[in-house]
C-alpha positions as a printed Julia matrix, in Angstrom:
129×3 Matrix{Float64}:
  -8.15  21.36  41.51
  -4.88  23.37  41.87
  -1.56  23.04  39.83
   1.31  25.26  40.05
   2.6   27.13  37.11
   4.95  24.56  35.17
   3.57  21.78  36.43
   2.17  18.95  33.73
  -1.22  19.3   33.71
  -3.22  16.33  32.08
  -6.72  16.68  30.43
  -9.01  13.28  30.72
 -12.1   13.67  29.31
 -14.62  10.78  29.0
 -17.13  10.31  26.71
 -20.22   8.58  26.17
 -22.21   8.59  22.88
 -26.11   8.96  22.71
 -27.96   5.56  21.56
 -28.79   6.63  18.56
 -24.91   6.96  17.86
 -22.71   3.78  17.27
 -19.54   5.5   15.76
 -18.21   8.9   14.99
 -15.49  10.07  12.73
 -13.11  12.68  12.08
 -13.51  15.07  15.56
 -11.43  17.26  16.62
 -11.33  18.39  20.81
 -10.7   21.94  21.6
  -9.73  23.12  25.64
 -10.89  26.79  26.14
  -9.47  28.17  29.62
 -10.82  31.44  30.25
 -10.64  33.71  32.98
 -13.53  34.72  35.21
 -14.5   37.89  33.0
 -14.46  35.53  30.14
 -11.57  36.41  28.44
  -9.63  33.34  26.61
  -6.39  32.68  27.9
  -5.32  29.99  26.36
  -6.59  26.9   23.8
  -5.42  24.03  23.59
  -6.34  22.28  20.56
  -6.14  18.76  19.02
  -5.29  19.94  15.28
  -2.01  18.9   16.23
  -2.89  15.26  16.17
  -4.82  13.82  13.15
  -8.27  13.59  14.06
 -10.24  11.04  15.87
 -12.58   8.04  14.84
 -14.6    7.18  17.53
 -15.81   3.56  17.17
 -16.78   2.59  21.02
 -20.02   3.73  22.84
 -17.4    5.17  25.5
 -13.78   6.15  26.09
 -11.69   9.37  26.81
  -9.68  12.29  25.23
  -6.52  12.66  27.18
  -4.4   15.89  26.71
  -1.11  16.11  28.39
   0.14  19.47  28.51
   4.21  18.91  29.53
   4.59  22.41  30.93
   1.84  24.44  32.06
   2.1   27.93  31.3
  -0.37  29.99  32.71
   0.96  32.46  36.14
  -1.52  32.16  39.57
  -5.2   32.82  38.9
  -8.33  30.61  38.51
  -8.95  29.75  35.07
 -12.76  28.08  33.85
 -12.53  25.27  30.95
 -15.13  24.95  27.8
 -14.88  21.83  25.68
 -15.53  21.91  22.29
 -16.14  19.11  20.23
 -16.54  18.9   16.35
 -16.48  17.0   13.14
 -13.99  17.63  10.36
 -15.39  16.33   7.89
 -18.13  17.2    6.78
 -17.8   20.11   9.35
 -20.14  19.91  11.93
 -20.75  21.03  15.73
 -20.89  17.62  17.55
 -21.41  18.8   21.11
 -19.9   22.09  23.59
 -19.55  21.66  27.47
 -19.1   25.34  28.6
 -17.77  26.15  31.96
 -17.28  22.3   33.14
 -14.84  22.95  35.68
 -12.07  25.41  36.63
  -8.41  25.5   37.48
  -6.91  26.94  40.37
  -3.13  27.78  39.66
  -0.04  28.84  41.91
   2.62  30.52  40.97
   5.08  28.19  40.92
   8.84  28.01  39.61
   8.44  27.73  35.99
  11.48  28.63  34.51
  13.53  26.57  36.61
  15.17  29.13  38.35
  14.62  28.11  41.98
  12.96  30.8   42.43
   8.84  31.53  42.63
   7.7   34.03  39.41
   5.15  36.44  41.12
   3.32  37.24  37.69
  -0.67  37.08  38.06
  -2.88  35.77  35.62
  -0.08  35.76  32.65
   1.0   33.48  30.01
   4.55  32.24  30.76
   6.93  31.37  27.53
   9.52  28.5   28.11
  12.87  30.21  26.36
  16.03  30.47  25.65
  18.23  33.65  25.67
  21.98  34.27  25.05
  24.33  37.08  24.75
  26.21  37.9   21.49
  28.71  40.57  21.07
């Protein structure tokens, strides 16, 4: 799959529980991307949403990141998936998939950054004298 740098990236990711499960509660996703010598990059992580109770057999975890900041490279994704409370590994999906990224014009310049594999910031600058 390729994206360009800035571009909004969303995360679906379905779910099906065992038979022996009918409900789960309190879980928390984690996104790992990593690069291809394993190195995190960047997480993206659900503690910024109280956490979920999963009451269906099936359904999905959508993430929308609005800006993605990551400069061209390939990236590989690891799902984590745990339980608050108690705490408790629930399940990990390492190296599912991978992200192909192009530079692209993230700072709304007009113009295309030529930074590989970096993490871009969206900010703001001004001059005060």
């Amino acid at each position: 799959t390729g994206f360009y740098s800035g571009d909004e990236v969303i995360f679906n990711l379905y779910y099906k529980l065992g038979k022996n499960l009918s409900s789960l509660n309190d879980l928390r996703v984690v996104i790992d991307l990593h690069d291809a010598f394993g190195r995190k990059i960047m997480l993206v992580n659900q503690n910024v949403s109280p956490p979920y109770n999963v009451k269906n057999k099936s359904g999905c975890f959508r993430c929308t990141v609005p800006k993605l900041p990551l400069s061209s490279g390939k990236y590989y994704l690891t799902i984590f998936i745990m339980q608050v409370s108690p705490l408790k590994h629930i399940d990990t999906i390492e190296n599912f998939g991978c992200i192909n990224i192009e530079n692209g014009d993230f700072f709304g310049s007009g113009m295309i950054d030529e930074w590989p594999e970096m993490i871009l910031v969206d900010q703001a600058w001004e001059h005060i004298e």
